[in-house]
C-alpha positions in Angstrom: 38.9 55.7 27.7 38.3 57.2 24.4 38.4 54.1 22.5 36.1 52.3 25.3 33.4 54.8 24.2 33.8 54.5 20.7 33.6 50.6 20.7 30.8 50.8 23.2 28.9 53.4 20.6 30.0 51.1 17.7 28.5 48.4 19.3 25.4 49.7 19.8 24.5 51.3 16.5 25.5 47.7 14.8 23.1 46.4 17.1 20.4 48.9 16.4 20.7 48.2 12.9 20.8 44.7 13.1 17.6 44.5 15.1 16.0 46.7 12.2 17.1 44.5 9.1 15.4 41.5 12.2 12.5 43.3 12.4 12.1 43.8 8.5 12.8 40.5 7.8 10.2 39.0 10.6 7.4 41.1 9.4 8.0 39.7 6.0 7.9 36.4 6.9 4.6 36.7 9.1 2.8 38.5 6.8 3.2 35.7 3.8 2.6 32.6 7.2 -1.1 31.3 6.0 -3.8 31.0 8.1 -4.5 27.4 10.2 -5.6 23.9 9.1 -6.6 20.7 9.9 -8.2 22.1 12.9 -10.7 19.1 14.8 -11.2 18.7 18.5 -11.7 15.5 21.3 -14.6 15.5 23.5 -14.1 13.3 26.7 -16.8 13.4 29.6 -16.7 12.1 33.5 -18.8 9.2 34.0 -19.6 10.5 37.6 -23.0 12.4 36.3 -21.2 16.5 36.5 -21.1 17.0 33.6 -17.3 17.6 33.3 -16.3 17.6 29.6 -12.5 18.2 28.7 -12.0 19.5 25.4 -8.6 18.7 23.6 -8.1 21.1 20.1 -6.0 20.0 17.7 -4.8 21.6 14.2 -1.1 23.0 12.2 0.0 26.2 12.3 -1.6 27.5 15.3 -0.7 30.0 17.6 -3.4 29.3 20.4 -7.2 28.7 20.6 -10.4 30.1 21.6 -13.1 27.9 22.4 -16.6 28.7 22.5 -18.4 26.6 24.9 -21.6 27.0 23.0 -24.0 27.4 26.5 -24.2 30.7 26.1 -21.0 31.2 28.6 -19.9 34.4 26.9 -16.3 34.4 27.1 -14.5 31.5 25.1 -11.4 29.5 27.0 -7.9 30.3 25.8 -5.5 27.6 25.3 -2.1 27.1 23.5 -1.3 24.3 21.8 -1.1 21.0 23.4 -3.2 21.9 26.4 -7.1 21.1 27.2 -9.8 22.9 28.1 -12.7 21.7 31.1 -16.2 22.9 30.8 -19.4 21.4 33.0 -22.1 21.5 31.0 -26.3 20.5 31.2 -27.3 17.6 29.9 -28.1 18.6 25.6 -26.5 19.2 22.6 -24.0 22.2 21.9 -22.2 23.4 18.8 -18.4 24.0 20.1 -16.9 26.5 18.1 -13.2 26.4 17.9 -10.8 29.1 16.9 -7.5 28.5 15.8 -5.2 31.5 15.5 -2.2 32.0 13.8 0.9 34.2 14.5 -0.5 36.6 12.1 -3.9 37.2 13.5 -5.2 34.5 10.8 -8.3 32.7 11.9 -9.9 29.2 11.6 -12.5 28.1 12.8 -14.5 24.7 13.4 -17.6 24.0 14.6 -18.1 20.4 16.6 -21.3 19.0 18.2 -21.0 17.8 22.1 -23.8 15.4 23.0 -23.8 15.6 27.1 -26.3 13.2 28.7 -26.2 11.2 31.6 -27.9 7.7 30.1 -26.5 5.1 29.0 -25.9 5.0 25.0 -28.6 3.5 23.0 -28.5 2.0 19.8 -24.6 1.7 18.9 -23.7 0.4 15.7 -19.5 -0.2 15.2 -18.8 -0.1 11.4 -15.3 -1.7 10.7 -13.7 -1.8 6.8 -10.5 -3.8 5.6 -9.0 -1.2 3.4 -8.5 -2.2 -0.1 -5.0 -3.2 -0.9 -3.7 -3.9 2.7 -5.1 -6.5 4.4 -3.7 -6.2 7.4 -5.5 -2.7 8.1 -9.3 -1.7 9.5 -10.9 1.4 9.8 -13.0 1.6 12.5 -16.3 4.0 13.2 -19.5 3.8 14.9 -23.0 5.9 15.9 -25.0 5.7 18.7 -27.4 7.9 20.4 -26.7 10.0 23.6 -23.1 9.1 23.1 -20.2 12.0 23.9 -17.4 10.0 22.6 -16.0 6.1 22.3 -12.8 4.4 22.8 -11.8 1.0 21.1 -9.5 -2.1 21.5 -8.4 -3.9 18.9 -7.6 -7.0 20.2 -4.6 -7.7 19.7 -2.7 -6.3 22.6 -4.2 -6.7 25.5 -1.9 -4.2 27.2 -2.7 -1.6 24.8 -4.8 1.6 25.8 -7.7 2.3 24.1 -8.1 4.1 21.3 -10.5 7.3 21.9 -12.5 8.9 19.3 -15.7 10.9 18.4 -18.4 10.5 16.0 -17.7 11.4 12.7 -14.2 10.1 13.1 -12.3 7.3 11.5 -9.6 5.1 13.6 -7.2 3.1 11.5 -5.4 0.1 13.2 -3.1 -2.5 11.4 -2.4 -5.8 12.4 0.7 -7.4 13.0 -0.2 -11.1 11.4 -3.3 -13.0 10.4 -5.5 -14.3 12.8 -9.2 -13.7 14.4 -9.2 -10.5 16.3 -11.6 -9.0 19.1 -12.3 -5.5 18.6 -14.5 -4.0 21.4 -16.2 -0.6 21.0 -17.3 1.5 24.0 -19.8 4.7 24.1 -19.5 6.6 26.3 -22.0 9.2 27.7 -22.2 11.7 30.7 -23.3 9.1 33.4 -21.6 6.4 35.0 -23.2 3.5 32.6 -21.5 2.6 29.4 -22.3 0.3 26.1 -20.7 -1.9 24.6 -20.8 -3.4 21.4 -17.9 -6.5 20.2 -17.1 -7.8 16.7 -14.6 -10.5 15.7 -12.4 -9.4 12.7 -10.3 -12.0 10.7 -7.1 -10.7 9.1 -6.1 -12.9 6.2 -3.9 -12.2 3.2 -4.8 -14.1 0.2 -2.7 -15.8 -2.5 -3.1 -13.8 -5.4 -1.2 -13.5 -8.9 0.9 -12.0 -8.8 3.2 -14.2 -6.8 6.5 -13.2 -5.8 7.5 -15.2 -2.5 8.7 -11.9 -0.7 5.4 -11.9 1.4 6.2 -14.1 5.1 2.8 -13.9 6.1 1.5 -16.0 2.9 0.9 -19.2 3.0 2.9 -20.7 -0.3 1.4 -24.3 0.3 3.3 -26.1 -2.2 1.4 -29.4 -3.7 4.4 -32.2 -4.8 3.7 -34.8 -6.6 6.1 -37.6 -8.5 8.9 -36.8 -6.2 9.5 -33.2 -7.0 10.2 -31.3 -4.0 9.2 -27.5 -3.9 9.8 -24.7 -1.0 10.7 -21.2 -1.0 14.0 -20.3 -1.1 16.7 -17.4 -0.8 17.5 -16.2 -3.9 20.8 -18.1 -5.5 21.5 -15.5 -8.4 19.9 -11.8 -7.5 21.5 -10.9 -10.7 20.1 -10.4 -14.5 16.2 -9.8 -14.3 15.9 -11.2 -11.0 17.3 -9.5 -7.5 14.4 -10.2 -5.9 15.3 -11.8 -2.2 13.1 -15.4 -2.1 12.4 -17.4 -4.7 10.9 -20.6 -5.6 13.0 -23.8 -5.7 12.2 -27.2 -7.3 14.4 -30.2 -7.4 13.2 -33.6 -9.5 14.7 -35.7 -7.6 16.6 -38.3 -8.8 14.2 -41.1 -10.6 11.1 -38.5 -10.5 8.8 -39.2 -12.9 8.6 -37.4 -16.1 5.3 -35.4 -14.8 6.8 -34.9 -11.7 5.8 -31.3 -10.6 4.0 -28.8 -8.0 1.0 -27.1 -7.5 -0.2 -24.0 -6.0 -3.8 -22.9 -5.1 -4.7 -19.7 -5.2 -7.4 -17.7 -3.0 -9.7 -16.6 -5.7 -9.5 -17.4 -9.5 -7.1 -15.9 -12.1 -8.8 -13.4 -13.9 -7.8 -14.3 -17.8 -10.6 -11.9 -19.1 -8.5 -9.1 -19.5 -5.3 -10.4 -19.3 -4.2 -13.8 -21.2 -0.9 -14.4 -21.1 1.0 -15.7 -17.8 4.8 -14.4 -17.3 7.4 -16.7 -15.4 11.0 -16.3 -14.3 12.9 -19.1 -14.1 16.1 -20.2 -14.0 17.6 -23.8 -15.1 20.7 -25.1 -15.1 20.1 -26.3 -18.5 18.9 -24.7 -22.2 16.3 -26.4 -23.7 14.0 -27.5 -20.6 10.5 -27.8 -20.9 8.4 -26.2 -18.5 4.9 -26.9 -18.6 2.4 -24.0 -17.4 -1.1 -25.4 -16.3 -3.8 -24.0 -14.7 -6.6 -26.0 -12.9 -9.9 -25.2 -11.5 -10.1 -26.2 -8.0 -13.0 -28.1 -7.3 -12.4 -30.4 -10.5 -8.8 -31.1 -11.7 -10.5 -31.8 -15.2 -11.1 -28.6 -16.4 -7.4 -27.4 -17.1 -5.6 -26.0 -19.5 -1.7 -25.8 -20.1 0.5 -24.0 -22.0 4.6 -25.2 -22.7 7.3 -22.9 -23.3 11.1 -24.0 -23.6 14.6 -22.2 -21.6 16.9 -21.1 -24.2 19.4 -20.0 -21.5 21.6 -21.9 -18.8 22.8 -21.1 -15.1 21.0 -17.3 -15.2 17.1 -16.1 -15.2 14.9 -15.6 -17.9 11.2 -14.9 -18.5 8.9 -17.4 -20.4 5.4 -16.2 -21.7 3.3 -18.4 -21.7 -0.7 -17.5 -24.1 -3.7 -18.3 -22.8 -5.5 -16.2 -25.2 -7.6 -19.8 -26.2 -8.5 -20.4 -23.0 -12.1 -20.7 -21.7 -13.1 -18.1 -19.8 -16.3 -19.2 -19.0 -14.6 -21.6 -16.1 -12.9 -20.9 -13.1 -9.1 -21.7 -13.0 -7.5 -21.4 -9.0 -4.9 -24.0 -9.1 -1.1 -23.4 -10.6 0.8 -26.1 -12.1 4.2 -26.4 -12.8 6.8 -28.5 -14.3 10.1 -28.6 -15.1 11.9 -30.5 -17.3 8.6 -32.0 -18.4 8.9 -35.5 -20.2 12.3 -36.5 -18.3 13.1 -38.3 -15.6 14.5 -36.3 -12.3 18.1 -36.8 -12.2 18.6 -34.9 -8.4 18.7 -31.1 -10.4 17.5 -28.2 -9.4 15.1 -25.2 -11.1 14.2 -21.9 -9.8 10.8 -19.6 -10.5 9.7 -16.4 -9.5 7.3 -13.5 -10.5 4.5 -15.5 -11.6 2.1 -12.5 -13.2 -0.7 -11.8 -15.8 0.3 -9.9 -18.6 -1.3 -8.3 -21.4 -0.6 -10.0 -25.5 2.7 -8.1 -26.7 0.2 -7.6 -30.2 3.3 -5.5 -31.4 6.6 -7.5 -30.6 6.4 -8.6 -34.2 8.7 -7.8 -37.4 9.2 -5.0 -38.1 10.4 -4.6 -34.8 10.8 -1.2 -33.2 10.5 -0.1 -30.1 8.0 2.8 -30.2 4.8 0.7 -28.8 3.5 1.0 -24.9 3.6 -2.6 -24.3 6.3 -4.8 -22.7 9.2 -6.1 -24.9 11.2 -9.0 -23.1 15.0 -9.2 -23.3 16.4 -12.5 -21.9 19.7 -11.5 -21.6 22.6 -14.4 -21.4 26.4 -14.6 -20.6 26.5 -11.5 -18.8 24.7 -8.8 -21.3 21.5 -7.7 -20.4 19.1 -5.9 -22.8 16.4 -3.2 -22.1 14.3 -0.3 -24.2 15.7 3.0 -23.9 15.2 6.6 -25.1 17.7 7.1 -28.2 20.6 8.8 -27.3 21.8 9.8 -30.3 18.7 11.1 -32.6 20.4 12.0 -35.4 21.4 10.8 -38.7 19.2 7.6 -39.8 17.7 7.1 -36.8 15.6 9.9 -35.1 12.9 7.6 -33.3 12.7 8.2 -29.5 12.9 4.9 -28.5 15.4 1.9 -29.4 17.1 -1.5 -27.8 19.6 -1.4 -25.7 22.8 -3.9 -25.2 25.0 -3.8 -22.5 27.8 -6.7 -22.7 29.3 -6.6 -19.1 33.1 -6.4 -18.6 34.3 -9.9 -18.7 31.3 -10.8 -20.1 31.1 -14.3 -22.0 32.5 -14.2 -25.8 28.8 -15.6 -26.7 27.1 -12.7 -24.4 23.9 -11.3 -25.8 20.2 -11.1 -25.8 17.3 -13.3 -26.8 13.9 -11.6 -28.3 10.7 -13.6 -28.3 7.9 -12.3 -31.0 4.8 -13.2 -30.5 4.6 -14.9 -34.6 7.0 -16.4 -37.0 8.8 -14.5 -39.2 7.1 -14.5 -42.5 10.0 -14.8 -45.6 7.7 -15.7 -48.2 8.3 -12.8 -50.5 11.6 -10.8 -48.3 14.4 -13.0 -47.5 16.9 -10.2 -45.8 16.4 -8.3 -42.5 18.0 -4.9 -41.8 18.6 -3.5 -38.9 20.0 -0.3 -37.4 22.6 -0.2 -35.0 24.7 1.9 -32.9 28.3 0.8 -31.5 30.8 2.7 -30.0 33.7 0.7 -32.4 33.6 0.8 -36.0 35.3 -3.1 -36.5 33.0 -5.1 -35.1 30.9 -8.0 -35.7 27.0 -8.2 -35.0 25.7 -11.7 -35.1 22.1 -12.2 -35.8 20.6 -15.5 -35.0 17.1 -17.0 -35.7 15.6 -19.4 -33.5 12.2 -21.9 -33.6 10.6 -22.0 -30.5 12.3 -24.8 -28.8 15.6 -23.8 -30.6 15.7 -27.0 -31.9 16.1 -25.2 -35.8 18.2 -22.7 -36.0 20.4 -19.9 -38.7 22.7 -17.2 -38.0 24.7 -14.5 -40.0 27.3 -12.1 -39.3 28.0 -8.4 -40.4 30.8 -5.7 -39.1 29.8 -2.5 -38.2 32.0 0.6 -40.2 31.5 3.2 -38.0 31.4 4.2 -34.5 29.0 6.7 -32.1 26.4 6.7 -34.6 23.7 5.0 -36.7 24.8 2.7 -39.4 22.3 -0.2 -40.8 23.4 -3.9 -41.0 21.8 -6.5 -44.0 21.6 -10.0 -43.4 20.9 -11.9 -46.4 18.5 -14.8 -45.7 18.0 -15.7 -49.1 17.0 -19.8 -49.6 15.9 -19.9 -45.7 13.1 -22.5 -44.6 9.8 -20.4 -44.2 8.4 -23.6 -42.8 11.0 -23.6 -39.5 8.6 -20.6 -37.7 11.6 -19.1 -36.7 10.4 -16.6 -34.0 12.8 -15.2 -31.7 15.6 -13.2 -32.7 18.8 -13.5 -30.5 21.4 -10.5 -30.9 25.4 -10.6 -30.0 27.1 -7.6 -30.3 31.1 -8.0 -30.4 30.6 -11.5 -31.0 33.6 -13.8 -30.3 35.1 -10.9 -27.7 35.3 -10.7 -24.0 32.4 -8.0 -22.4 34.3 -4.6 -21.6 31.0 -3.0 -20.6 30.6 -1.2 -23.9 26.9 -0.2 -24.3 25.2 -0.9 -27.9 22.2 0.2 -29.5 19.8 -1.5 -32.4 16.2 -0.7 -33.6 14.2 -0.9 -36.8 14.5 -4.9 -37.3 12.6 -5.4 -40.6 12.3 -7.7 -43.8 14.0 -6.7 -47.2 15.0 -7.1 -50.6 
């Protein structure tokens, strides 16, 4: 019996205790809670001429509400959360003041103007506003005179309830698909009679650069010609650059003319004022395709202007750039152009595009070449190695820049595996006839191939050098000495391990420039 008692007492006091550090702990907490927001209220009214107005509060953080009636009633309604409150009021106008309070005692408080009258509405005007960058959705909002509150349909579904709202207040809605919609506003007042007011909205969604084909609601309304056929596709290689979903596909059919091609009209006209060079993925199963780039206006096919830019990679995706900087901006260009393999006739093969978009000129993808500039530096990777800018991860020794290139060569990449640089000029070896360049490998033994290409990589030159060092900087020279400065040589193409299988080593390079 003893030990009964003592666990009974031992019980208690541990619960005592416990209830004290609960206590502390609450009175902490609610003394740090803040006070109520986002507090608004819903007016709704009878149409049977009583009067009758519910009142619906609404905020966060909100223990309960008083509402002041604002007719000189002088006790306010008390309602928690989720519940209404039902006043019957004179025809006039009356500031409702709600209070929302917290668990603390914190207050908010709102003040909201009821109009209660028993006419009809007069003088409704609906306001409705596409919101900028989503075409599919409208804001909706209206005025009216003698109005207590409105409710709106939007059209689309017809089993829908309305929508109810007051003045002051902005309902969104979005849209399922394009089409013409009815949306139908009512006002509502104290009486039995109601008005009306009905506007027809029409939900497009242009065809604007950029285009990716990942939009089902667009309208890609491809324009053949010279038996090429062109549709959008699923994606046959979401690897490399491009893992986007849908794509586009053109086959040149076998015996297609040599200007076979497609074109695409746009819904307003490409905007080259700002931004003059056009960016393409595309993927051929062939180096060395031209792919002519032309842009039309659309009420007269005569005013063009076209641009042509060469693959320098088979079977995987690259990016062309195509400059437009001479083009004149004084006309309107809507149309897209495109063909591949232009000059040749279609033999039954296939070619891929995606990403069409406006760029700005890379001004500073030039030699030297480092990678220090804001701008957007293109790395076609090939054979499995991909190249990017990165922050340096090693900034030490000869190379403490924050930025540099980055080559990964995939395991069981290609022995050829590497990446191809465009610059935006020839490289100029009038008076410096070596480049140098800093690099990073994780193997001392290895060989770094740099190749020069023309555009069209119909001229090319290439030399060799080892690394003798590994995990940190070291700087190659290639000795050009004798080269053609007439070839334009203007891309710069960049193995790493050359002649060896990909075992996902990761190299670095930065700081290409001319010597002596």
């Amino acid at each position: 019996m003893k030990s009964l008692k003592y666990i009974i007492t031992l019980l208690f006091v541990t619960a005592l205790f416990t209830a004290c550090n609960d206590d502390e702990f609450d009175s902490g907490f609610l003394d740090n809670a803040p006070a109520p927001t986002n507090l608004s209220a819903l007016f709704t009214i009878t149409q049977d001429n009583t009067g009758l107005v519910t009142i619906q509060p609404n905020g966060e953080g909100v223990a309960n509400y008083s509402i002041y009636f604002g007719d000189g009633t002088p006790d306010p309604a008390t309602v928690t959360p989720g519940q209404k409150a039902q006043h019957n009021y004179a025809e006039g106008v009356y500031d409702v003041k709600i209070v929302g309070n917290g668990i603390t005692g914190k207050q908010t408080e709102i003040i909201e103007q009821l109009t209660v009258t028993f006419v009809a509405p007069e003088n409704l005007s609906v306001n409705i506003a596409t919101v900028n960058g989503d075409p599919f959705t409208i804001n909706v909002s209206a005025t009216a005179d003698y109005e207590t509150f409105y409710e709106v349909t939007f059209g689309e579904d017809e089993s829908a309830a309305p929508v109810q709202f007051n003045e002051g207040d902005q309902v969104s809605y979005t849209y399922s698909d394009i089409g013409t919609y009815d949306v139908t506003v009512t006002a509502f007042s104290g009486g039995a009679a109601t008005t009306t007011v009905t506007q027809q909205v029409t939900i497009t969604n242009p065809l604007l650069l950029p285009v990716d084909f990942e939009n089902s609601t667009l309208n890609y309304a491809f324009g053949d010609f010279g038996n090429a056929t062109t549709s959008v596709v699923a994606n046959p290689d979401q690897s490399g650059i491009n893992t986007s979903t849908m794509v586009g596909q053109q086959v040149k059919n076998a015996g297609a003319e040599v200007w076979a091609g497609t074109s695409l009209a746009l819904d307003a006209p490409i905007d080259f004022a700002s931004l003059n060079q056009v960016k393409l993925k595309v993927w051929s199963p062939a180096a060395g395709v031209t792919v002519k780039f032309k842009v039309e206006n659309l009420a007269d096919s005569n005013i063009n202007y076209e641009v042509d830019q060469v693959t320098t990679t088979a079977n995987q995706w690259e990016e062309l750039t195509y400059d437009f900087s001479a083009i004149d901006t004084n006309n309107e260009y809507g149309r897209i152009v495109l063909f591949f393999n232009f000059g040749v006739n279609g033999s039954g093969e296939t070619y891929y595009f995606d990403d069409i978009k406006l760029a700005a000129p890379a001004q500073a993808v030039v030699i030297p070449l480092n990678f220090e500039y804001d701008i957007e530096y293109t790395f076609n990777g090939f054979g499995n190695a991909f190249g990017a800018k990165v922050a340096n991860p090693d900034q030490s020794g000869i190379n403490t820049s924050g930025f540099v290139g980055q080559v990964v060569k995939n395991n069981g990449a290609e022995t050829w595996a590497g990446v191809h640089m465009p610059l935006v000029a020839p490289i100029d070896f009038s008076t410096q006839q070596k480049i140098k360049m800093k690099v990073w490998s994780p193997q001392a033994g290895i060989t770094v191939l740099l190749k020069l290409e023309n555009n069209g990589a119909t001229i090319t030159t290439e030399l060799p050098a080892t690394t003798t060092v590994a995990n940190q900087w070291e700087e190659l020279v290639y000795d050009f000495t004798g080269i053609d400065n007439s070839a334009n040589f203007q891309n710069v193409v960049l193995f790493f391990d050359f002649n060896q299988p990909g075992t996902g080593a990761t190299y670095y390079f930065d700081d290409i420039e001319l010597t002596n």
